[in-house]
BATORSE-604207 format. One record per residue (C-alpha): x, y, z; residue number from 1. Coordinates in steps of 0.5 Angstrom, whole numbers, plus 500, padded with zeros to 3 digits. Each point is the difference from the previous one (the first is absolute). Layout:
BEGIN
X_Y_Z_NUM
...
//
This chain:
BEGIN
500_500_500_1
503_507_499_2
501_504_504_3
495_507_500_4
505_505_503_5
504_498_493_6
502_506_496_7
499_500_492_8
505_501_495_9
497_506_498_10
497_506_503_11
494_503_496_12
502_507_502_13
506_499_497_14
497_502_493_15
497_506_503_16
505_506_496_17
500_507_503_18
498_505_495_19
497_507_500_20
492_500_499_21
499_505_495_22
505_496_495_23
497_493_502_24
493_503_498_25
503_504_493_26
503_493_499_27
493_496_500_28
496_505_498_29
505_501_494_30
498_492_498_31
494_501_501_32
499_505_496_33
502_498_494_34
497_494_501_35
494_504_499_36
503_503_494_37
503_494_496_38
495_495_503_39
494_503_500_40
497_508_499_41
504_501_492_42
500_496_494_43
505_498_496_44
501_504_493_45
501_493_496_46
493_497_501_47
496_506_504_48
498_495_506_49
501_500_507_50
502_492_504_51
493_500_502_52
497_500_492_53
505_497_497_54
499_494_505_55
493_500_499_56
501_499_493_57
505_494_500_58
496_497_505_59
493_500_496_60
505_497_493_61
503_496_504_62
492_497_502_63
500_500_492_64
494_506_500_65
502_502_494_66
493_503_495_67
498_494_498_68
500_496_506_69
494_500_505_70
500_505_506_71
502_498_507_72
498_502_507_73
505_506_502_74
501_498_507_75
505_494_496_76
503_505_497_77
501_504_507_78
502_494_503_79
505_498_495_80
503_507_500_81
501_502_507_82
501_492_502_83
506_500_494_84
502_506_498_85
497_507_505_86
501_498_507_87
495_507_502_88
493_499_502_89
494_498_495_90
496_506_500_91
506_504_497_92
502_495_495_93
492_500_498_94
499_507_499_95
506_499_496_96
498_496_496_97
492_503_499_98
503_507_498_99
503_495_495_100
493_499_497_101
496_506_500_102
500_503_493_103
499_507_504_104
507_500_504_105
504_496_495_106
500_503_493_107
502_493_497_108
498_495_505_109
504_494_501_110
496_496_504_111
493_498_497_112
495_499_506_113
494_497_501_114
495_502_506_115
499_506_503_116
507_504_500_117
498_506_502_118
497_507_496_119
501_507_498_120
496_502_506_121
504_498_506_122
497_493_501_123
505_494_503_124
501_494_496_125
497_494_502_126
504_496_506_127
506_495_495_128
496_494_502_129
494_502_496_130
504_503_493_131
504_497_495_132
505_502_496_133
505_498_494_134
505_505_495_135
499_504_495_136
503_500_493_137
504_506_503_138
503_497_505_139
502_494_496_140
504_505_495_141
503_502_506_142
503_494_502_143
501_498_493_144
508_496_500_145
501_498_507_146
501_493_498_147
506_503_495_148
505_502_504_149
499_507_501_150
499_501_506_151
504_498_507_152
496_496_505_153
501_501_507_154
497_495_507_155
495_503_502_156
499_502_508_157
501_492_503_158
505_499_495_159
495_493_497_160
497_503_494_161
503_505_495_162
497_506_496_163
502_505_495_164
504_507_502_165
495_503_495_166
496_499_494_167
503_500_493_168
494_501_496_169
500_506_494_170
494_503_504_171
503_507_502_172
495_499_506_173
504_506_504_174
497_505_497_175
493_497_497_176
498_499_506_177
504_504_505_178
501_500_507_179
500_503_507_180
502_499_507_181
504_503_506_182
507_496_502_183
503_504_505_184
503_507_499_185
498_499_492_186
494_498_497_187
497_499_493_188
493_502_496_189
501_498_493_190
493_500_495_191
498_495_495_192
501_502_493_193
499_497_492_194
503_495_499_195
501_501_492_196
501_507_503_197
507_498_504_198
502_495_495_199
500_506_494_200
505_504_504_201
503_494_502_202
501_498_492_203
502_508_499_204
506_499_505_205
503_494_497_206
500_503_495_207
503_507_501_208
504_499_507_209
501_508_500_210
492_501_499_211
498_507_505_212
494_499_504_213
496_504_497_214
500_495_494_215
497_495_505_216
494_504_503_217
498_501_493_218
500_492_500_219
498_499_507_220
495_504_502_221
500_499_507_222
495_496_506_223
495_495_497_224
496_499_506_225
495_494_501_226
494_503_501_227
501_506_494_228
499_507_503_229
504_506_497_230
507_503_502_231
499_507_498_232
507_502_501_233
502_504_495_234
505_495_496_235
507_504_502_236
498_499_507_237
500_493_499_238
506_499_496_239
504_504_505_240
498_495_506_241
502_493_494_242
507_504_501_243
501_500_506_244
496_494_503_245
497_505_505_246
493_504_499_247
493_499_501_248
493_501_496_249
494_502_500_250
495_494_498_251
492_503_499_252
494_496_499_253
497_499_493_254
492_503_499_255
497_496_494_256
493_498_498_257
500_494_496_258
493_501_499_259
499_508_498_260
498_501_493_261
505_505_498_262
507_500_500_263
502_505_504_264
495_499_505_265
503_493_500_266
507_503_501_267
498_505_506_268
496_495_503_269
494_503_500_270
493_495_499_271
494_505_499_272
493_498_503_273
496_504_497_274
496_507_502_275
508_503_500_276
502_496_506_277
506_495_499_278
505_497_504_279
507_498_500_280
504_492_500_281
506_499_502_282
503_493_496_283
508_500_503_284
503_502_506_285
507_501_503_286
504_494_501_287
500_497_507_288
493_504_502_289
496_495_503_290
493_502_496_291
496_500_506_292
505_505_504_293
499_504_494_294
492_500_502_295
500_500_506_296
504_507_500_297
495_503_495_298
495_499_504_299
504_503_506_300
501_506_496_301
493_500_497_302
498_500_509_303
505_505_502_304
497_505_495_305
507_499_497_306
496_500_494_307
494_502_499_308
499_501_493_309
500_492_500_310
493_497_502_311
502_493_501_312
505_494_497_313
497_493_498_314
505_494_498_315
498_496_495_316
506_496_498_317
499_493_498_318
507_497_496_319
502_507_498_320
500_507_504_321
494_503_500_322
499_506_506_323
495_506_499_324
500_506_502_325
493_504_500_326
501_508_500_327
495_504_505_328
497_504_494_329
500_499_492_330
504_508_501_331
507_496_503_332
506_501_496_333
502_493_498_334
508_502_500_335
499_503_506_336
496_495_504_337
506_495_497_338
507_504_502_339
496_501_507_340
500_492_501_341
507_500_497_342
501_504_506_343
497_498_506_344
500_492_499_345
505_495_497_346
497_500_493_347
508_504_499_348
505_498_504_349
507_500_499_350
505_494_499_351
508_501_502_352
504_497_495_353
506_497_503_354
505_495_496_355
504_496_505_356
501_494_498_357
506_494_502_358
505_500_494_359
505_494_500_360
506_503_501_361
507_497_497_362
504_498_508_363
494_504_504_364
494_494_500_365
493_504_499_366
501_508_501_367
494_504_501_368
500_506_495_369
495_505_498_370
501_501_492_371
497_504_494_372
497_496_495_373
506_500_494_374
504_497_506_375
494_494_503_376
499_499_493_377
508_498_497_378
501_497_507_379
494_496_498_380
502_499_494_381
507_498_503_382
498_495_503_383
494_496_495_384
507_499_495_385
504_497_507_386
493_496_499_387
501_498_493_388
508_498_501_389
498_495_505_390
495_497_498_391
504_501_493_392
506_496_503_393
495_495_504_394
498_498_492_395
507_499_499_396
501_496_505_397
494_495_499_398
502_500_492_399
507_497_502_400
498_495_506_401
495_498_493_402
505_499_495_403
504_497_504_404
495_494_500_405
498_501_493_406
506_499_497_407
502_493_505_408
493_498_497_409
503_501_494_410
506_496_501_411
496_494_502_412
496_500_494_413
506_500_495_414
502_495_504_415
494_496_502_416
503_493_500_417
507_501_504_418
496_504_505_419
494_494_501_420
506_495_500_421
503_504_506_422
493_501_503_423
500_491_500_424
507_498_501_425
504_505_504_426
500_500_508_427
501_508_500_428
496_502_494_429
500_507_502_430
508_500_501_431
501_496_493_432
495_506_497_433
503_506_502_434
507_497_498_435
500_497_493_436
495_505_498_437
503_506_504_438
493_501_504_439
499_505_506_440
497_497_507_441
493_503_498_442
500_498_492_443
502_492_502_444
494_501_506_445
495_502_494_446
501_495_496_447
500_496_505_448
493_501_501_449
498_501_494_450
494_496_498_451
499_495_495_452
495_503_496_453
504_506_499_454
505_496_494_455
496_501_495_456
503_504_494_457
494_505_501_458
504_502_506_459
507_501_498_460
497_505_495_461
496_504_505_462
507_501_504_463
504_502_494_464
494_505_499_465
500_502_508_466
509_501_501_467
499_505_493_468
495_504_504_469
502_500_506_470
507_502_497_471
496_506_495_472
497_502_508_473
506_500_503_474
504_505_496_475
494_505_499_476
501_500_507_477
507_501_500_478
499_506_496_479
494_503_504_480
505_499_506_481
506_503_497_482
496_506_497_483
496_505_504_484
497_504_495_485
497_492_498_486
498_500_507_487
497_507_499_488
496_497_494_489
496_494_504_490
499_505_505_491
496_504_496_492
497_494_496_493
497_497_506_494
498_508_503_495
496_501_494_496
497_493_500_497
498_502_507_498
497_507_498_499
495_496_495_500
498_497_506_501
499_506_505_502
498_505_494_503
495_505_500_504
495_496_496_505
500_495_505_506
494_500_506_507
507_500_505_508
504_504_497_509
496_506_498_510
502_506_503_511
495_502_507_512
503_506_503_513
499_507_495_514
506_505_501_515
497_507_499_516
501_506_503_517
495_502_505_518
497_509_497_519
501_504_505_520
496_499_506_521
493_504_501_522
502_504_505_523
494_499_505_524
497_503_506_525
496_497_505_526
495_506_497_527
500_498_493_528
498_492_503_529
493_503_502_530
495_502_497_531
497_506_500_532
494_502_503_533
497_507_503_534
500_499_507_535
497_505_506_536
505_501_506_537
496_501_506_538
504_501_507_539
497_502_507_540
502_504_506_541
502_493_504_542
504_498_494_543
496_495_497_544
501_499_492_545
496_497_494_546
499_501_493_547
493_500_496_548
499_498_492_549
500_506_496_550
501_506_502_551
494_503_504_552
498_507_502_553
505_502_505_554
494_504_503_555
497_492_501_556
497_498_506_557
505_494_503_558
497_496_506_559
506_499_506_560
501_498_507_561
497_503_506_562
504_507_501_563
503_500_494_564
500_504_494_565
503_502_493_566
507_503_500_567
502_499_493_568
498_497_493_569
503_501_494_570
499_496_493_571
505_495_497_572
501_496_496_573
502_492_502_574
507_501_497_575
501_506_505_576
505_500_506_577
497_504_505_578
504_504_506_579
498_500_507_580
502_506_504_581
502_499_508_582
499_506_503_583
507_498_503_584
503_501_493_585
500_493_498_586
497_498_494_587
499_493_497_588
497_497_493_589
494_495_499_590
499_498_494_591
492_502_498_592
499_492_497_593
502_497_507_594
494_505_504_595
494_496_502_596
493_502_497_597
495_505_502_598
495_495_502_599
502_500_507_600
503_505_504_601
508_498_498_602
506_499_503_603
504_504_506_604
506_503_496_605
505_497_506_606
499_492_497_607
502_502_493_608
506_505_503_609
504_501_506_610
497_507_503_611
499_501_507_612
492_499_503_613
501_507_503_614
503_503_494_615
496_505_495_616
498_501_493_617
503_506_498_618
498_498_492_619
498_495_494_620
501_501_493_621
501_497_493_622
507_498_499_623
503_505_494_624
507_498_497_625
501_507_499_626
497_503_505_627
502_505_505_628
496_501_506_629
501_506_506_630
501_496_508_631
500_505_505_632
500_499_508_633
496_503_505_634
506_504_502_635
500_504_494_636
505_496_496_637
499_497_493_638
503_498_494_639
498_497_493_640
502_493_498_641
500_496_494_642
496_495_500_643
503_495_497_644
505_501_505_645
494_497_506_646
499_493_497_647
501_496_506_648
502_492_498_649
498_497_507_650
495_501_506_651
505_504_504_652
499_505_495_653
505_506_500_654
501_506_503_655
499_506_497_656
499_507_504_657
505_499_506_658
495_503_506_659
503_503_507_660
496_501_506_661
492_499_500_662
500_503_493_663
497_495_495_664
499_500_493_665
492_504_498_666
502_502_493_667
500_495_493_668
498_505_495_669
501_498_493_670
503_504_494_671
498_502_494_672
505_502_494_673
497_506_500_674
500_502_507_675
505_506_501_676
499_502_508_677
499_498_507_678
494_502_505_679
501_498_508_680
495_501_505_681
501_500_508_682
496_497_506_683
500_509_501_684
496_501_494_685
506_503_496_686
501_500_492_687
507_499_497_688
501_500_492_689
507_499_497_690
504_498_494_691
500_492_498_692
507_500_499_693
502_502_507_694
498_493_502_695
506_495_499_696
499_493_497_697
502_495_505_698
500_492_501_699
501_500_507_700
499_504_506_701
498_506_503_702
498_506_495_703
501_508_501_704
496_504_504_705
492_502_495_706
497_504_506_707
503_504_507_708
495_499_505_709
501_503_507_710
494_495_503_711
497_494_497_712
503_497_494_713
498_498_493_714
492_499_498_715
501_498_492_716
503_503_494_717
500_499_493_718
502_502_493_719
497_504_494_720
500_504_494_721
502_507_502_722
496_503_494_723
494_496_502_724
499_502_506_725
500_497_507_726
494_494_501_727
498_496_505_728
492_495_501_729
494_504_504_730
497_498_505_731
493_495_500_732
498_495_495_733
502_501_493_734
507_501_497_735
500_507_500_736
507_503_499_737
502_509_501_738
506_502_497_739
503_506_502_740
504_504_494_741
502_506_503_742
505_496_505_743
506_505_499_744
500_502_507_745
502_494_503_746
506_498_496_747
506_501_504_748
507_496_501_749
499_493_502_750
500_499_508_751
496_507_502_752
494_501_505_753
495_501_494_754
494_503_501_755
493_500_502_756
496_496_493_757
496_502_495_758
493_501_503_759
496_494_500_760
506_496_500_761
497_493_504_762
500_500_508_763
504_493_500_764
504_504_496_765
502_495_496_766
500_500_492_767
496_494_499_768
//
């Protein structure tokens, strides 16, 4: 029995190394870092696929689920792959694998699903074990040649298994159908683009090496993506982000009526419904917009009255895009209406290009580089030649292994007898065979095995026929090895065998995506998306709001709250902003659309805006972008203010009459264009008249001194036309005016006493 206090040979702390955190942390973080860069996040140039993708394939052809084979069950596939290849868990593999199949995300699917796979609106596919799965043609030209020495094969993760580097196929999946990923420190967003487009430039680069970018763009157009959509970047600016690698673009939603009578409503997507009403569709949407998310922000939009010129949104999509937009009224501006959904949804959104990408490096391994299209493309090309020499020299060396057995055929036919009489008689038949007729091991080992039935004369000719053959293929080989401009030649032969396949005249190869540059967008205002409509603006003493249909006497009787009264009515119209005055000097914007109906009594101005319960209203009027208005205090001190200088954009409103004391605001006056001089009158009854030019135009603050007062304060003051006289409303009912012309006595410099008015002049000495 062994003694338990033993000590073992080796202590377990001894492995324990001494070094500092932060490098031991650089360290691991470092390889795990670009584990995540080669391993997962960026695609390799060559076949534009990442491990996880190009795994899946190889599983599904190992399967042997080729197109004209019977679909299997996904979860098989899933369990090969992360069972063989893809030690990750299965949900990732399988999301993987059905991106793979949707004809939305994948310009050019490369996995043919069967089953519920997801769709455009957002919808998850079905759970693996419901679905089923084989390749595509695509993907079978993307594997193309991996049976021919092409391409090195590498032991999987438990090192039982082997599978391809990458995919040698002549299919520029890459570009044809992009990429997009987040490794760390880097990431990648590549679009998909056509096919016969990108082999174009590819056939112009091989055959001018020194062509210029711009000569590309003219071939390759730019993003081709799998749910159509207009690019409406202008063509410089996407050809300048093709230069560099970096860039973004702006992707539209396309409005088409498939069904309108005229073209160019058919173009606009404008369907007409009769009696001057109509509507419009939306037939394509930007890539990677989930249709229902685009619906949903429509109809918030519609709800927050975002956009109250549209009245509702139906979808009605079945295998095609079909979303209708329903205006509020038959007088909406359709381009309006169309650049504010462009605006406030994601029927526009922007797509960051971003060309980085694993390039096999000579010495270096795969390194991640960002690249402009001339450069992606001669790597690419770079690498389907290094492709077609291998697979050249692969050829080579099946032909010669061949041909060794040929000709020992050939000699056993020459000498049929001595050979059979060898076979018969001699205790070492092979040692005898390679000895007297000069035999390698392998050519004395077949005819060894030949069968009997291969001795007929038929054969030997068949032999002689195959050995000529094979020597005329051996040598066109030679010559394509020993001449990259052969090379170039077969290249651009099976490219353009290829471009038959993929053209523009083919279902899959049609252009999807329109490059047109947008027109200068509408310049639009929340006022010209609502309609217009006369609306009468009634505000009580106690602060409460409403507008009435139309414009109504301004003498109408108004029903109110108990102890409530008229304080201000002015006629507007519904695309008007209206200026609420405070008496604190405050002003604040609402817009005449958003106030409640005349039905009731209103609503308080404090729930739409931030004004004080205490505060009061010192004025309402109609905004008038060039208006002027005349604010005096309650101290005698005022100024005049652009109006378009008072709009407020928040409930806070802004602060426009700075107010010292217990003074508050008490005059909004407006100015007419014509209006050349001031009148002011005090709490003493005291009338003052000046210049309209000794007033300062002000934004902000306190103004000048309008009146001098040695008790009380302002009471009101106005603007006229001197010539005209002075006017101001008659008591009692009625809207009786008196103008008083002969006013001469009265004008003085700005900021006297004045005098006694005019007699008649109202006793609340205000002018009306």
């Amino acid at each position: 029995m062994a003694d338990i206090t033993e000590i073992p040979d080796s202590d377990p702390f001894d492995a324990i190394v001494d070094a500092p955190f932060d490098s031991a942390l650089e360290q691991r973080y470092l390889v795990y870092a670009l584990s995540t860069i080669t391993a997962r996040s960026l695609p390799d140039l060559r076949d534009g696929l990442k491990p996880v993708h190009r795994r899946l394939l190889w599983a599904m052809r190992q399967l042997k689920l080729d197109p004209n084979s019977a679909f299997k069950k996904s979860a098989r596939v899933v369990g090969d792959v992360i069972g063989k290849y893809h030690p990750h868990g299965d949900a990732s593999v399988y999301d993987a694998m059905v991106r793979l199949a949707q004809d939305f995300a994948l310009r050019y699917p490369l996995v043919e699903g069967q089953g519920n796979f997801g769709n455009i609106d957002g919808d998850n596919a079905a759970a693996y074990r419901y679905t089923e799965a084989r390749l595509t043609r695509t993907a079978l030209l993307l594997m193309q040649g991996l049976d021919e020495g092409t391409v090195d094969f590498i032991p999987t993760y438990n090192g039982e298994e082997q599978e391809p580097e990458i995919f040698p196929g002549l299919f520029p999946n890459l570009l044809a159908n992009g990429a997009s990923g987040i490794a760390v420190g880097m990431a990648t967003n590549i679009p998909s683009h056509n096919v016969a487009e990108i082999i174009d430039a590819t056939l112009e680069l091989i055959d001018n090496p020194y062509v210029e970018h711009a000569r590309l763009m003219e071939l390759f157009h730019g993003p081709d993506f799998a749910t159509g959509g207009q690019v409406i970047d202008s063509r410089q600016a996407i050809a300048d982000a093709y230069e560099t690698g970096r860039g973004s673009f702006r992707v539209r939603g396309v409005f088409h009526a498939a069904e309108a009578d005229k073209k160019e409503d058919r173009e606009a997507g404008i369907e007409r419904l009769g009696g001057g009403q109509w509507q419009l569709v939306i037939s394509e949407i930007p890539y990677q917009v989930p249709k229902g998310k685009l619906i949903e922000q429509i109809a918030q939009a519609i709800a927050d009255r975002k956009l109250p010129i549209l009245e509702d949104v139906r979808d009605e999509s079945d295998t095609q895009i079909r979303i209708v937009l329903v205006p509020r009224s038959r007088n909406v501006d359709p381009e309006l209406l169309k650049e504010s959904v462009f605006k406030l949804t994601d029927l526009e959104t922007r797509f960051g290009l971003n060309l980085n990408v694993l390039d096999a490096q000579p010495g270096l391994g795969r390194t991640p580089m960002v690249m402009g299209l001339k450069e992606l493309l001669e790597h690419w090309v770079r690498s389907q030649i290094d492709i077609l020499q291998r697979r050249s020299q692969h050829r080579l060396d099946q032909i010669a292994r061949r041909l060794e057995l040929v000709e020992g055929y050939i000699i056993a036919f020459l000498n049929l007898d001595r050979v059979i009489e060898i076979i018969r008689y001699e205790d070492d038949p092979k040692a005898e065979l390679m000895k007297e007729f000069g035999l390698t091991d392998r050519q004395a080992e077949a005819i060894l095995n030949m069968r009997l039935r291969s001795l007929r004369k038929l054969e030997e000719m068949q032999l002689r026929q195959e050995k000529d053959d094979l020597l005329a293929e051996k040598d066109e080989l030679d010559k394509l090895l020993d001449s990259p401009a052969r090379q170039r030649t077969r290249l651009k032969r099976d490219l353009n065998a290829l471009r038959k396949e993929y053209g523009e005249d083919t279902v899959l190869g049609k252009r999807r995506t329109r490059i047109e540059e947008a027109e200068p967008a509408v310049e639009f205002s929340m006022d010209a998306m609502i309609e217009r409509e006369p609306v009468t603006v009634i505000l009580s003493q106690k602060g409460w709001i409403r507008a009435a249909k139309g414009h109504v006497p301004l003498d109408q009787e108004f029903k109110y709250k108990e102890g409530d009264n008229l304080a201000f009515i002015a006629h507007a119209q519904t695309t008007d902003k209206i200026l609420i005055a405070a008496e604190n000097g405050r002003f604040y914007t609402l817009g005449a659309d958003k106030l409640p109906g005349a039905r009731g009594f209103g609503e308080p101005v404090q729930s739409m805006v931030d004004l004080e319960a205490e505060t009061g209203i010192a004025g309402m009027l109609v905004h008038r972008p060039k208006g002027r208005l005349l604010l005096a205090s309650t101290i005698g001190k005022g100024f005049v203010a652009e109006e378009a200088e008072l709009l407020a954009e928040t409930r806070k409103g802004r602060q426009v009459v700075n107010l010292k004391g217990d003074a508050r605001l008490n005059v909004v006056r407006t100015i007419e264009d014509v209006h050349d001089h001031v009148a002011c009158v005090g709490d003493n009854r005291k009338l003052v008249v000046f210049n309209l030019e000794e007033v300062p135009v002000l934004a902000r603050g306190q103004g000048v001194t309008l009146q001098r007062y040695r008790d009380g304060g302002l009471s009101d003051a106005t603007t006229f036309v001197l010539a005209d006289g002075l006017s101001w409303q008659m008591g009692g009912k009625g809207d009786r005016t008196r103008t008083e012309s002969d006013i001469w006595q009265w004008k003085v410099a700005r900021g006297a006493a004045g005098r006694l008015p005019p007699q008649g002049f109202p006793k609340d000495n205000r002018f009306g």
